[in-house]
Chimera marker file (.cmm) of the C-alpha trace (Angstrom):
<marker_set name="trace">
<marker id="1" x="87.833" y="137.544" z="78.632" r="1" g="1" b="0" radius="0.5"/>
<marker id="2" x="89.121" y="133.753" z="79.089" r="1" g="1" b="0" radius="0.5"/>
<marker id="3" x="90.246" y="132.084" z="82.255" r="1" g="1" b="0" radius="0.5"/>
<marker id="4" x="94.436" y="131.793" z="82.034" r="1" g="1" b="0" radius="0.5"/>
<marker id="5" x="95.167" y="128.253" z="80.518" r="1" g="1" b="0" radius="0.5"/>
<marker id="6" x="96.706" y="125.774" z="82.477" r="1" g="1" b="0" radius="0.5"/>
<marker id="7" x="100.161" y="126.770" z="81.311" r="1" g="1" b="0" radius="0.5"/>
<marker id="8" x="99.814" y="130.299" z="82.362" r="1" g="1" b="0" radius="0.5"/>
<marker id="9" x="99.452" y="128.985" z="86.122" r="1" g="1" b="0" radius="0.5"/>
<marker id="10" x="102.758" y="128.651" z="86.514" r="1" g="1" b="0" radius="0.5"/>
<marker id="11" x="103.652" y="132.067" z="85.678" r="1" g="1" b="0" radius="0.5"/>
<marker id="12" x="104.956" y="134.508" z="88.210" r="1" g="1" b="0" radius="0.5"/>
<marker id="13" x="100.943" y="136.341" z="89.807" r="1" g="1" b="0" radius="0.5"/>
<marker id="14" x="102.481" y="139.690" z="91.275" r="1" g="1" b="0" radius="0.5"/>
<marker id="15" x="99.250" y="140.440" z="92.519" r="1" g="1" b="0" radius="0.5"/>
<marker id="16" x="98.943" y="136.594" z="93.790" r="1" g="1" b="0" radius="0.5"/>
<marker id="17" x="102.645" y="136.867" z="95.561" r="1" g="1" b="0" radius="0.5"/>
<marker id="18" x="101.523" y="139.709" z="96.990" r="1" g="1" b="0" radius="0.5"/>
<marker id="19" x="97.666" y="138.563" z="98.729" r="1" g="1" b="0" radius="0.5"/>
<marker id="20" x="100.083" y="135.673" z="100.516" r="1" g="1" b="0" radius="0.5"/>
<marker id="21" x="103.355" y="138.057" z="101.271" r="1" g="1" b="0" radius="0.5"/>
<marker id="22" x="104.142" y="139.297" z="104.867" r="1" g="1" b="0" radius="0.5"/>
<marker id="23" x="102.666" y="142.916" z="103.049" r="1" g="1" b="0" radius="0.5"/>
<marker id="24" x="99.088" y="141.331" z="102.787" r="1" g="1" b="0" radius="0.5"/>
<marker id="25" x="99.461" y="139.884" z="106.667" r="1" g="1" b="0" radius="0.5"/>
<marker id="26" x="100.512" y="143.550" z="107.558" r="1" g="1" b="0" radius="0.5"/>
<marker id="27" x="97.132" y="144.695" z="105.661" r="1" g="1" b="0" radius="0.5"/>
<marker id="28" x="94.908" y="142.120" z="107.191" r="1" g="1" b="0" radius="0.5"/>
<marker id="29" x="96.326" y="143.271" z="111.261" r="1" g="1" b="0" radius="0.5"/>
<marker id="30" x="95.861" y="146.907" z="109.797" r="1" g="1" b="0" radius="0.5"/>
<marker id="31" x="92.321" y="146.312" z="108.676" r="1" g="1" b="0" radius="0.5"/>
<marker id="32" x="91.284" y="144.457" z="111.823" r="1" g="1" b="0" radius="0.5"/>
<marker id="33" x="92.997" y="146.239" z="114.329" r="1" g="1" b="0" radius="0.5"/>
<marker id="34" x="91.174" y="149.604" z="112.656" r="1" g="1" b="0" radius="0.5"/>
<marker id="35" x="87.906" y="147.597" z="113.020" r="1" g="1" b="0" radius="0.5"/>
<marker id="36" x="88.450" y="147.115" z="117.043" r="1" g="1" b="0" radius="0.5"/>
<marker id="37" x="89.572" y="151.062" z="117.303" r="1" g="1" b="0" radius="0.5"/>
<marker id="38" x="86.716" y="151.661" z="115.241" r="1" g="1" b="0" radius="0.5"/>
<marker id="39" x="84.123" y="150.108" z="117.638" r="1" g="1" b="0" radius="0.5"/>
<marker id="40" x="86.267" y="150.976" z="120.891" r="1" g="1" b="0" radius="0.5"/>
<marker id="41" x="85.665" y="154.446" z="119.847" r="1" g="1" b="0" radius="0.5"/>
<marker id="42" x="81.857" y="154.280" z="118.726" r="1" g="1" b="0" radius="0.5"/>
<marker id="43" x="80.943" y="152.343" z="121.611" r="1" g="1" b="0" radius="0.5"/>
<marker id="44" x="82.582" y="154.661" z="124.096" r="1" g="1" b="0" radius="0.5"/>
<marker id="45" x="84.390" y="158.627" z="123.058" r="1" g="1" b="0" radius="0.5"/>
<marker id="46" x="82.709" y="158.550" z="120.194" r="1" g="1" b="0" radius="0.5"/>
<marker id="47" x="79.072" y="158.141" z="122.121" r="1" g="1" b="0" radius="0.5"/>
<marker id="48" x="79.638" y="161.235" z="124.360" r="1" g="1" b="0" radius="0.5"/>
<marker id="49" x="81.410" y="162.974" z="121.383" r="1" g="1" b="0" radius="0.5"/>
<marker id="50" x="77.971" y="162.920" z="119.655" r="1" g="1" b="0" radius="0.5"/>
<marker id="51" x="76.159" y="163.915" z="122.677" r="1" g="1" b="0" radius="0.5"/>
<marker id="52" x="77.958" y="167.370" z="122.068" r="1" g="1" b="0" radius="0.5"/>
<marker id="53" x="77.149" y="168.093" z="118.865" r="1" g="1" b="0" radius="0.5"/>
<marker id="54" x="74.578" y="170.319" z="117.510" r="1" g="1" b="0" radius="0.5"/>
<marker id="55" x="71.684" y="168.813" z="115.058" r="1" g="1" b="0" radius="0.5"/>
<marker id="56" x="72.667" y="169.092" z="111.968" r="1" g="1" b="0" radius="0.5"/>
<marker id="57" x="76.628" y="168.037" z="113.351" r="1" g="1" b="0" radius="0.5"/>
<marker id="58" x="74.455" y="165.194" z="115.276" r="1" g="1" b="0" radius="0.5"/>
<marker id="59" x="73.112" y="163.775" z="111.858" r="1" g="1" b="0" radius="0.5"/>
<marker id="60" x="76.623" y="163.746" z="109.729" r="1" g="1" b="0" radius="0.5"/>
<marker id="61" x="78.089" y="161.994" z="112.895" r="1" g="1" b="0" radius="0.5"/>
<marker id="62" x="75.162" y="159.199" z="112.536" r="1" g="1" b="0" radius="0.5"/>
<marker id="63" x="75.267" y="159.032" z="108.846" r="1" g="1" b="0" radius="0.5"/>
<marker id="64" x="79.290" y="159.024" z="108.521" r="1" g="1" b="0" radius="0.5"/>
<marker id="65" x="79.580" y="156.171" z="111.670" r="1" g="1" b="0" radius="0.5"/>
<marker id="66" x="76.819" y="154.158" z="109.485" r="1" g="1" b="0" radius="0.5"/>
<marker id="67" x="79.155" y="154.446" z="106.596" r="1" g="1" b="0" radius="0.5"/>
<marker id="68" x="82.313" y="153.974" z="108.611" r="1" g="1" b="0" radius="0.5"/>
<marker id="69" x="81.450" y="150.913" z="110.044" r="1" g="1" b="0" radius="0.5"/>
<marker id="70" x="79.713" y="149.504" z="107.214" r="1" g="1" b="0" radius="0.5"/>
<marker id="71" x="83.003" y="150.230" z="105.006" r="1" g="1" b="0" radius="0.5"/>
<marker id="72" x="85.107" y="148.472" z="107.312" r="1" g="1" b="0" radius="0.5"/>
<marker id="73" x="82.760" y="145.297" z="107.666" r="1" g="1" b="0" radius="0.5"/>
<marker id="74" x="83.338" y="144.767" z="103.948" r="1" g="1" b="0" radius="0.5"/>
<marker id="75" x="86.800" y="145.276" z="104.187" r="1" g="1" b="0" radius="0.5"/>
<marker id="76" x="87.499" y="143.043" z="106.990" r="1" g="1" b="0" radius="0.5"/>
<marker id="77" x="85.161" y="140.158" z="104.789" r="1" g="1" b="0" radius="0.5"/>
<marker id="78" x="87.161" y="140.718" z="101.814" r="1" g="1" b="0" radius="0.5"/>
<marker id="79" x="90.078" y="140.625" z="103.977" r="1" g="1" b="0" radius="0.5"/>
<marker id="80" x="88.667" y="137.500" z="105.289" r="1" g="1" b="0" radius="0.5"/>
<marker id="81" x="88.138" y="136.080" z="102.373" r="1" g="1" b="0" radius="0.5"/>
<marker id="82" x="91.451" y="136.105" z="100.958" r="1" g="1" b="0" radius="0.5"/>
<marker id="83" x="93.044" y="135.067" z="104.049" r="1" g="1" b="0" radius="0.5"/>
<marker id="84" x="90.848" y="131.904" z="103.543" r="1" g="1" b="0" radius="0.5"/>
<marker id="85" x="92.339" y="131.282" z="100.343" r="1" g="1" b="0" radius="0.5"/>
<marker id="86" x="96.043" y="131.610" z="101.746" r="1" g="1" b="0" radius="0.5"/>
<marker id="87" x="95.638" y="129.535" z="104.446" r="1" g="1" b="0" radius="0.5"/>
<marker id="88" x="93.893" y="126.754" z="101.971" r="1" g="1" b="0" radius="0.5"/>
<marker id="89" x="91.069" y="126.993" z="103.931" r="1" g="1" b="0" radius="0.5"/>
<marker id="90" x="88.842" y="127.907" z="100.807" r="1" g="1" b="0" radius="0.5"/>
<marker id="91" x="89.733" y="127.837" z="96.876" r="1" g="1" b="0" radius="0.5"/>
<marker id="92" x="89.953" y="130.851" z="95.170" r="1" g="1" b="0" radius="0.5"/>
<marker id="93" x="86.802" y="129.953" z="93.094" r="1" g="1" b="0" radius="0.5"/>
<marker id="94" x="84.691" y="129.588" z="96.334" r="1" g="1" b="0" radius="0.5"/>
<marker id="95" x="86.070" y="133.015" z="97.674" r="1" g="1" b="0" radius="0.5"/>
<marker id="96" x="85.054" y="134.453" z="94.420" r="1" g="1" b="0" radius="0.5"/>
<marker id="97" x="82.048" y="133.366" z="94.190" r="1" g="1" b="0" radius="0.5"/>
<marker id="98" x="81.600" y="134.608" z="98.122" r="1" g="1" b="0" radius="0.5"/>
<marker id="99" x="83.049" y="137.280" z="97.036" r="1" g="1" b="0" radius="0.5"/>
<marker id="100" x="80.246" y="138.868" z="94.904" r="1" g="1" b="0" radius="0.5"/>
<marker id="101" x="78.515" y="139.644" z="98.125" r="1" g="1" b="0" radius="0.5"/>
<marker id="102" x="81.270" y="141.903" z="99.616" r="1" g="1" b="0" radius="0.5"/>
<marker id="103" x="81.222" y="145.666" z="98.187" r="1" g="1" b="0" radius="0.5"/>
<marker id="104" x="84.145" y="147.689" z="98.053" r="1" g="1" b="0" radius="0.5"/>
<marker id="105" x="83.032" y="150.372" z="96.057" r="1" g="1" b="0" radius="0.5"/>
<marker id="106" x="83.355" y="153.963" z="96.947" r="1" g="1" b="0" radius="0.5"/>
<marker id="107" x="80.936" y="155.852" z="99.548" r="1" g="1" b="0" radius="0.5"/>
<marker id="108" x="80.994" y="159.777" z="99.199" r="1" g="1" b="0" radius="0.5"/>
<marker id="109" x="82.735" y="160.954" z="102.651" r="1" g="1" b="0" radius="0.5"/>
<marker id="110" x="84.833" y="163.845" z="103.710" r="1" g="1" b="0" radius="0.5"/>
<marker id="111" x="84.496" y="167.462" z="102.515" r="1" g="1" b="0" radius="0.5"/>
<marker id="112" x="81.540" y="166.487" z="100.741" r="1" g="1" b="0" radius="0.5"/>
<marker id="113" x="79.674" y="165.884" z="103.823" r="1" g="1" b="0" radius="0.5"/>
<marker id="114" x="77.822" y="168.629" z="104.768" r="1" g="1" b="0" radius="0.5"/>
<marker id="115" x="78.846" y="169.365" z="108.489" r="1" g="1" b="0" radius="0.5"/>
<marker id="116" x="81.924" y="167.473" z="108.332" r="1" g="1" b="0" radius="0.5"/>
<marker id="117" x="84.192" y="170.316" z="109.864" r="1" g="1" b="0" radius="0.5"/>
<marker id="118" x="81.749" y="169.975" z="112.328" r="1" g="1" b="0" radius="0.5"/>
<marker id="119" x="82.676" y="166.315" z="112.867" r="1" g="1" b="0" radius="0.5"/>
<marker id="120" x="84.795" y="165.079" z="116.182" r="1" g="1" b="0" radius="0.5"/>
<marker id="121" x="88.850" y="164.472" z="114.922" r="1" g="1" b="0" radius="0.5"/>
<marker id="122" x="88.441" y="161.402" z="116.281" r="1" g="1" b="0" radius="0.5"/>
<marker id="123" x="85.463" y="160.522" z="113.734" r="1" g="1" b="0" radius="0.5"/>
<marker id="124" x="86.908" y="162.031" z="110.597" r="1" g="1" b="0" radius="0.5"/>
<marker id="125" x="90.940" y="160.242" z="111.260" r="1" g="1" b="0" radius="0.5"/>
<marker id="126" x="88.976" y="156.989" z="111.658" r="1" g="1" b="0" radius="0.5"/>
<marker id="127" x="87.149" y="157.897" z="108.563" r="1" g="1" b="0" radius="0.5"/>
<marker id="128" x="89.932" y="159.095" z="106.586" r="1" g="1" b="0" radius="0.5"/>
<marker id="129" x="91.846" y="156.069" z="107.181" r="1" g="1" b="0" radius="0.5"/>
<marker id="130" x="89.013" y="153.325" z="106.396" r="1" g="1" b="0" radius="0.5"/>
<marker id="131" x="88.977" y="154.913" z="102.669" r="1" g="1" b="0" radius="0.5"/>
<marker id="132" x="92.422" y="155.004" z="102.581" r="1" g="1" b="0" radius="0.5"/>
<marker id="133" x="92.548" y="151.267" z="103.378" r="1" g="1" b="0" radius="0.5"/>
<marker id="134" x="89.621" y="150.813" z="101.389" r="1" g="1" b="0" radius="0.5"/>
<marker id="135" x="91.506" y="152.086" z="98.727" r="1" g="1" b="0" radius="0.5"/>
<marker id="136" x="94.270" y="149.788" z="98.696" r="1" g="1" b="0" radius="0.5"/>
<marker id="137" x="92.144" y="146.765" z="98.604" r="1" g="1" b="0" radius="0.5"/>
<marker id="138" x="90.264" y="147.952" z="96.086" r="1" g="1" b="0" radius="0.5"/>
<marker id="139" x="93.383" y="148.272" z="94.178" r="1" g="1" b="0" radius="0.5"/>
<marker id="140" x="95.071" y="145.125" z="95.523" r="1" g="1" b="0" radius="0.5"/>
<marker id="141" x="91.368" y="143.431" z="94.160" r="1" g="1" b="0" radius="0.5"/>
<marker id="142" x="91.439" y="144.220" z="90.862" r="1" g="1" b="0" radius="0.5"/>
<marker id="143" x="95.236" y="143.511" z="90.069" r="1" g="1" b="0" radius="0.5"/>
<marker id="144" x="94.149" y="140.040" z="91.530" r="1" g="1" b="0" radius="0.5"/>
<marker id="145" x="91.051" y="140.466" z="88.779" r="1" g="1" b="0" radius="0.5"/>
<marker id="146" x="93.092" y="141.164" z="86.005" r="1" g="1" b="0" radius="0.5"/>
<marker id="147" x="95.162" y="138.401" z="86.832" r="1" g="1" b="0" radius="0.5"/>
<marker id="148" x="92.306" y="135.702" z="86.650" r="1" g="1" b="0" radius="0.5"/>
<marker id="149" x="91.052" y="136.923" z="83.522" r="1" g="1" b="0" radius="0.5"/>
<marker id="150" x="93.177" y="137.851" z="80.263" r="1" g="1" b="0" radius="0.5"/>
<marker id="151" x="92.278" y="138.365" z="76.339" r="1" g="1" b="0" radius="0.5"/>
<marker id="152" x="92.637" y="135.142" z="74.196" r="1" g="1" b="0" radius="0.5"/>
<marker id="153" x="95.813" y="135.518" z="72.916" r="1" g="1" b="0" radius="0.5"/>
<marker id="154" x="95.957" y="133.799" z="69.841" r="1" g="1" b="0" radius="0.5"/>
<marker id="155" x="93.987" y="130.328" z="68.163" r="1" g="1" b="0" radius="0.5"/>
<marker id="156" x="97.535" y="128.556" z="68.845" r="1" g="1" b="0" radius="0.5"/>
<marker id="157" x="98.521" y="129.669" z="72.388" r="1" g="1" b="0" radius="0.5"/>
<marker id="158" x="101.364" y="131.416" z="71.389" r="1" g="1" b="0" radius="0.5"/>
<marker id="159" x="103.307" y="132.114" z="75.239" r="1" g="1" b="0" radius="0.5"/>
<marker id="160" x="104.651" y="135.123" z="73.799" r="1" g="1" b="0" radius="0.5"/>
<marker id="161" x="101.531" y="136.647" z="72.279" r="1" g="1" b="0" radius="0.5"/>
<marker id="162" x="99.870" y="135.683" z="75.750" r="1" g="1" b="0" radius="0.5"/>
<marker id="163" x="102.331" y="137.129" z="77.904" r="1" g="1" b="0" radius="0.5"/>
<marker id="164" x="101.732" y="140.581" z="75.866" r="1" g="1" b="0" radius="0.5"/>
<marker id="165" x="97.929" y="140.059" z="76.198" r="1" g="1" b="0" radius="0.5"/>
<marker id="166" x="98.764" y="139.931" z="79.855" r="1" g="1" b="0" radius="0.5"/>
<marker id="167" x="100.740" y="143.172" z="80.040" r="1" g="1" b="0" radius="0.5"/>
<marker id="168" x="97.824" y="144.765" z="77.544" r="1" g="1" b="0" radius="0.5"/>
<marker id="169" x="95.386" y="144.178" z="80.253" r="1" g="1" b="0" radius="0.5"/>
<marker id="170" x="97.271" y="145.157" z="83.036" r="1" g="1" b="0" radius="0.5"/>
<marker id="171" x="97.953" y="148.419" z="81.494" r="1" g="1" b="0" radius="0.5"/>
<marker id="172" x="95.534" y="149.097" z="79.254" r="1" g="1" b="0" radius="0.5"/>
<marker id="173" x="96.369" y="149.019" z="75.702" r="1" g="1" b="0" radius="0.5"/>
<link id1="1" id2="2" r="1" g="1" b="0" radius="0.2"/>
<link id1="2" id2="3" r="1" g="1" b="0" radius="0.2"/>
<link id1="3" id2="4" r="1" g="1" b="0" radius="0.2"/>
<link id1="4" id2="5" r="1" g="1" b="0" radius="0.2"/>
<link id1="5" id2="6" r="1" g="1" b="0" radius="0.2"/>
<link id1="6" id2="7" r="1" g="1" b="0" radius="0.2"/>
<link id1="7" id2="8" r="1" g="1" b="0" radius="0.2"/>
<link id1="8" id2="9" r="1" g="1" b="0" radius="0.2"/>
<link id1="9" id2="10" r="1" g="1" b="0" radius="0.2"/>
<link id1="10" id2="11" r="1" g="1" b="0" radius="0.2"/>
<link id1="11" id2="12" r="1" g="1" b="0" radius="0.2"/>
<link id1="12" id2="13" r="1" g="1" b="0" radius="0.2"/>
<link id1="13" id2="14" r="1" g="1" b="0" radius="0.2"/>
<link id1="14" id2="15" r="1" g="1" b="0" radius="0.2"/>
<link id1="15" id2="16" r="1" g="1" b="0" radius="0.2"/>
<link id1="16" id2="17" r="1" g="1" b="0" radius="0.2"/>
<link id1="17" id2="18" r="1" g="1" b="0" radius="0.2"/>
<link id1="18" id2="19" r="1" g="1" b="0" radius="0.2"/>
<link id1="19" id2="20" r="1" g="1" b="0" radius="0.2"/>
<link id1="20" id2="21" r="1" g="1" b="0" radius="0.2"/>
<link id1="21" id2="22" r="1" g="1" b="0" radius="0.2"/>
<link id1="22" id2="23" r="1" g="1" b="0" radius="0.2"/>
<link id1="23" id2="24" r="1" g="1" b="0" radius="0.2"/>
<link id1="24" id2="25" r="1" g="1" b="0" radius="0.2"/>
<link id1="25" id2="26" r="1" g="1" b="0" radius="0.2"/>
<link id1="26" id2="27" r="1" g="1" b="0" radius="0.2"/>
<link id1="27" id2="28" r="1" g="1" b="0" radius="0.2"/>
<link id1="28" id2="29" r="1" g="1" b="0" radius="0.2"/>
<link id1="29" id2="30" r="1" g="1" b="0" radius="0.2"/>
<link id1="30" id2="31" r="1" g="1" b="0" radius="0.2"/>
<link id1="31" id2="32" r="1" g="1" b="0" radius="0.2"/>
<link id1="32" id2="33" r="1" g="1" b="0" radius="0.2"/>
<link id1="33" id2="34" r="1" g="1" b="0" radius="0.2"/>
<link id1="34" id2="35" r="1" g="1" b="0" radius="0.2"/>
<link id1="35" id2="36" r="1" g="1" b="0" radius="0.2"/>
<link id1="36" id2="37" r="1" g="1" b="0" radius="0.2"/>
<link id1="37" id2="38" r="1" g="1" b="0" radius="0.2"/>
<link id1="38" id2="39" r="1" g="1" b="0" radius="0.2"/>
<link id1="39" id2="40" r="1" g="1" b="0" radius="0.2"/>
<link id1="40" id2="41" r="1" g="1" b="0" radius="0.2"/>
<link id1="41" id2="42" r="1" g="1" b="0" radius="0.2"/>
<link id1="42" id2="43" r="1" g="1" b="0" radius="0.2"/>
<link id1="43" id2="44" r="1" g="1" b="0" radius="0.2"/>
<link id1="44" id2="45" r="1" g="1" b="0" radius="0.2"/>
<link id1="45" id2="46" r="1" g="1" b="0" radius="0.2"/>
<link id1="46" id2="47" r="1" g="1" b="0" radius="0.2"/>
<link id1="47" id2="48" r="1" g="1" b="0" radius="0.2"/>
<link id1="48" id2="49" r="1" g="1" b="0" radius="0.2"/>
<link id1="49" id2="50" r="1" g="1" b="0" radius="0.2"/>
<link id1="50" id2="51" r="1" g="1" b="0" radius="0.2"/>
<link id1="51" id2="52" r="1" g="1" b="0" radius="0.2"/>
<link id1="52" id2="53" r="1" g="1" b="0" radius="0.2"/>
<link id1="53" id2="54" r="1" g="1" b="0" radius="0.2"/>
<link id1="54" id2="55" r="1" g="1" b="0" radius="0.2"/>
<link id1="55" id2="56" r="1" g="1" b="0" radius="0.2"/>
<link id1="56" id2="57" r="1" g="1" b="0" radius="0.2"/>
<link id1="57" id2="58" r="1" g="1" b="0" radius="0.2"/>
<link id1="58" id2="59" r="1" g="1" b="0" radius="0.2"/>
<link id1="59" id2="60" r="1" g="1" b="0" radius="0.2"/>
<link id1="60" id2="61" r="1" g="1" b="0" radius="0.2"/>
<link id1="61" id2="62" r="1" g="1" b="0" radius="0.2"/>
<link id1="62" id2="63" r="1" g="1" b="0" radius="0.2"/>
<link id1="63" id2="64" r="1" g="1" b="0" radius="0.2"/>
<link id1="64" id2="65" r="1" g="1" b="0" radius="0.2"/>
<link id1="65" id2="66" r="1" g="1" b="0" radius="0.2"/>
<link id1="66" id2="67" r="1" g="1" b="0" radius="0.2"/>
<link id1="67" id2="68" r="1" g="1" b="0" radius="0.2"/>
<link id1="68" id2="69" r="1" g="1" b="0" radius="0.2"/>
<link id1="69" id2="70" r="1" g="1" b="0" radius="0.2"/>
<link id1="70" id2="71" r="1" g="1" b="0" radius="0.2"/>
<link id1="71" id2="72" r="1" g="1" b="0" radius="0.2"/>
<link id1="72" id2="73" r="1" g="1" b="0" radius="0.2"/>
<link id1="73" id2="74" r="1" g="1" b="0" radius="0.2"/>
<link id1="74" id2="75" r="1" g="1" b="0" radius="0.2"/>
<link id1="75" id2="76" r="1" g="1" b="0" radius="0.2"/>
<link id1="76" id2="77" r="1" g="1" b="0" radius="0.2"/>
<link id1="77" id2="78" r="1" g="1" b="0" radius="0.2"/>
<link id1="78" id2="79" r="1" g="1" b="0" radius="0.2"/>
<link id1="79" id2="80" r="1" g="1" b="0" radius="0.2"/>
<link id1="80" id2="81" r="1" g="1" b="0" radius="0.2"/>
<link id1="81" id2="82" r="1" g="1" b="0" radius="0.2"/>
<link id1="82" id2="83" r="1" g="1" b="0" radius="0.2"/>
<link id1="83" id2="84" r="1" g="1" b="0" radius="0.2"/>
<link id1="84" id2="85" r="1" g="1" b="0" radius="0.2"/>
<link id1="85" id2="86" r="1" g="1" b="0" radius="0.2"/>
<link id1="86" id2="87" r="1" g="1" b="0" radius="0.2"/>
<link id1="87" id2="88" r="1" g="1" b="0" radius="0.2"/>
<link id1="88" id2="89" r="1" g="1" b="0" radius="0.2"/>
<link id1="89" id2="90" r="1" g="1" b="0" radius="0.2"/>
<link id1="90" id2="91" r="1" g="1" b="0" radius="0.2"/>
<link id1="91" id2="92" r="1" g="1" b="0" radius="0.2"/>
<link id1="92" id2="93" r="1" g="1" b="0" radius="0.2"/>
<link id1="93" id2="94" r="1" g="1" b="0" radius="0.2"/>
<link id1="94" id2="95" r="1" g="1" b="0" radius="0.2"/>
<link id1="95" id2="96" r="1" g="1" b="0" radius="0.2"/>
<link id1="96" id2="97" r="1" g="1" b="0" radius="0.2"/>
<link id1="97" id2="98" r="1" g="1" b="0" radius="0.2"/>
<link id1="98" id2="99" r="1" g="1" b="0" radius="0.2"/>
<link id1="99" id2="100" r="1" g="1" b="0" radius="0.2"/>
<link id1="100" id2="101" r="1" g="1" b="0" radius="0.2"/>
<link id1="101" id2="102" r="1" g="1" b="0" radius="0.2"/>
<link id1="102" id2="103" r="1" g="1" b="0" radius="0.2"/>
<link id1="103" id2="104" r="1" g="1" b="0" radius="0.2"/>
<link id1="104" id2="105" r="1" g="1" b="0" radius="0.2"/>
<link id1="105" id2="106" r="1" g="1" b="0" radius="0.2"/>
<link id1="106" id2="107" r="1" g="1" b="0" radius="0.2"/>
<link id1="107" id2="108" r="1" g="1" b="0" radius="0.2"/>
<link id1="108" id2="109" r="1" g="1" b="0" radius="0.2"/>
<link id1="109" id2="110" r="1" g="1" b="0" radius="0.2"/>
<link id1="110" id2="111" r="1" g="1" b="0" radius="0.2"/>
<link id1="111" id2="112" r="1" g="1" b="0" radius="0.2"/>
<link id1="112" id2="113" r="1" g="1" b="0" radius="0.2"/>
<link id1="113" id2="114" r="1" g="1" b="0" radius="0.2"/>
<link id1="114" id2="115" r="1" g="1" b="0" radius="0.2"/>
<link id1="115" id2="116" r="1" g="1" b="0" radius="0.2"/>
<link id1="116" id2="117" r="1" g="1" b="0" radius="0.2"/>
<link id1="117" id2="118" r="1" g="1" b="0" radius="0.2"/>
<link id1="118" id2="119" r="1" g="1" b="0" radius="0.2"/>
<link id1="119" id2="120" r="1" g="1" b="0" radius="0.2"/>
<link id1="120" id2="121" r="1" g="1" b="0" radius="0.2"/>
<link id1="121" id2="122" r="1" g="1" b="0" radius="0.2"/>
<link id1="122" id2="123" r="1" g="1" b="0" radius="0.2"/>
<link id1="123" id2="124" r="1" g="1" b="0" radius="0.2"/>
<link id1="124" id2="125" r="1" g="1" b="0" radius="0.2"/>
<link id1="125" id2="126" r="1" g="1" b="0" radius="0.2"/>
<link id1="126" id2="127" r="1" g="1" b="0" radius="0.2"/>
<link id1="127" id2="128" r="1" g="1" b="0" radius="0.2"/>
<link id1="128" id2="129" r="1" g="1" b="0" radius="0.2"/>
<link id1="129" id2="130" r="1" g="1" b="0" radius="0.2"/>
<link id1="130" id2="131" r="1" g="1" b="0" radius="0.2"/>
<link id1="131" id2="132" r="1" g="1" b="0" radius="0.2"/>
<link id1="132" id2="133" r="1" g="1" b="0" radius="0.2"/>
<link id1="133" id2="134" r="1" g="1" b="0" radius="0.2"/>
<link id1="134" id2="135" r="1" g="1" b="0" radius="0.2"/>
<link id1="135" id2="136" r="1" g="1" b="0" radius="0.2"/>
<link id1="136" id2="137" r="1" g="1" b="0" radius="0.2"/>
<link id1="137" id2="138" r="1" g="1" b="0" radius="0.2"/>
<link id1="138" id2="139" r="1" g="1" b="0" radius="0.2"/>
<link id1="139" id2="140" r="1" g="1" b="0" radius="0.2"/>
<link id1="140" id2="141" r="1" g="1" b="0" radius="0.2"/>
<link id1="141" id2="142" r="1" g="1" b="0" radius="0.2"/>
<link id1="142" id2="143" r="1" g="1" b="0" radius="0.2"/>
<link id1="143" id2="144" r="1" g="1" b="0" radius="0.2"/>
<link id1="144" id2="145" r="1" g="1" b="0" radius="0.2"/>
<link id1="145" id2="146" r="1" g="1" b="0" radius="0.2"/>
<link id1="146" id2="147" r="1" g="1" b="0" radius="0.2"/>
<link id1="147" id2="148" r="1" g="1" b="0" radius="0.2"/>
<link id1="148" id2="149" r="1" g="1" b="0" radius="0.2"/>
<link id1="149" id2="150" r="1" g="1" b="0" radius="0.2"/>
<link id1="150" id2="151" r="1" g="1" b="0" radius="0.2"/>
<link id1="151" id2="152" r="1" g="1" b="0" radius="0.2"/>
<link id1="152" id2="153" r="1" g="1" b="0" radius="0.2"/>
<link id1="153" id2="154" r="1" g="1" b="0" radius="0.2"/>
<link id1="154" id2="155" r="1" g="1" b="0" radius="0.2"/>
<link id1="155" id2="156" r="1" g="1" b="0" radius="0.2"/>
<link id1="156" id2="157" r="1" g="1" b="0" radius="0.2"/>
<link id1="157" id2="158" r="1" g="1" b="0" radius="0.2"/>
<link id1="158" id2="159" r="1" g="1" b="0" radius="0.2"/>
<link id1="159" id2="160" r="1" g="1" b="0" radius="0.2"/>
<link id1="160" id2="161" r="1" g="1" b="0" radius="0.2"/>
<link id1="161" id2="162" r="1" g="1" b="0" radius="0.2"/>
<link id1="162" id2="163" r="1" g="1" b="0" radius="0.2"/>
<link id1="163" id2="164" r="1" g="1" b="0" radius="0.2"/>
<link id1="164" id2="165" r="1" g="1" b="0" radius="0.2"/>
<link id1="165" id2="166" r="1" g="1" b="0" radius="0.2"/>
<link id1="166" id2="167" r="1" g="1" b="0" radius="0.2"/>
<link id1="167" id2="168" r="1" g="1" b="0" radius="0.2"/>
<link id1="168" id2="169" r="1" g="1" b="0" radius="0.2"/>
<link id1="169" id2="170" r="1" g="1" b="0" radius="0.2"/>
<link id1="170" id2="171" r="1" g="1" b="0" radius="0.2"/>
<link id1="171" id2="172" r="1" g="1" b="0" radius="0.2"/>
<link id1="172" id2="173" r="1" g="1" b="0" radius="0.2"/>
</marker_set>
């Protein structure tokens, strides 16, 4: 994999357009706002809600909160992040290079927890909607990924053969 050449920067980026669209504000106030509800709610219901539960209920509760609120604290840096590079407040090689640090991969949660029918609603809708938002960025994360980096075309820089490079790593080949 090659960085696009200089040429290719002027090329229409879907997933670029769409980090600095009105879509990507509308994630970033989605992402944030579920980090305040988050920590309204584990700070205050969600601290008598655990009160309640039996043991083994007591010990998803602490495990899946753990995971909840570290999932969302990577989200909102990655969200972060990119909002940086909108605004011009940070290139998009500083971001990804800041970006190494932030993990979006996948956490097991849901029906493979243990007692999770055991779980407050409250706990398991926040839950259920962090990985559901964590799923979009990861998705939004590596279109912008595949973007950055594309097969060497050819030894000429043929625009055609790079354009089809392009749409062979964007959809496999």
């Amino acid at each position: 994999m090659t960085e696009l050449p200089h040429q290719d920067r002027h090329t229409l980026s879907f997933a670029t357009k769409l980090v600095r669209s009105d879509n990507f504000n509308t994630l970033f106030k989605e992402g944030m706002g579920l980090v305040e509800e988050t920590a309204t709610y584990l700070d205050g219901i969600g601290r008598a809600e655990s009160r309640e539960l039996d043991r083994s209920a007591a010990l998803a509760y602490s495990t899946e909160s753990m995971r909840l609120t570290t999932r969302l604290m990577q989200l909102a840096s990655w969200l972060l992040l990119q909002r940086a590079v909108n605004e011009g407040e940070m290139s998009q090689e500083q971001a990804s290079n800041e970006k190494n640090k932030v993990r979006l991969d996948r956490h097991v949660t849901g029906l493979d927890v243990p007692a999770w029918d055991q779980l407050p609603e409250s706990l398991t809708d926040l839950i259920t909607r962090s990985v559901r938002l964590q799923e979009r960025i990861i998705h939004m994360d590596t279109m912008l990924a595949r973007e950055n980096t594309v097969e060497p075309a050819t030894a000429n820089d043929n625009p055609v053969a790079a354009q089809l490079s392009q749409l062979n790593a964007a959809f496999g080949k």
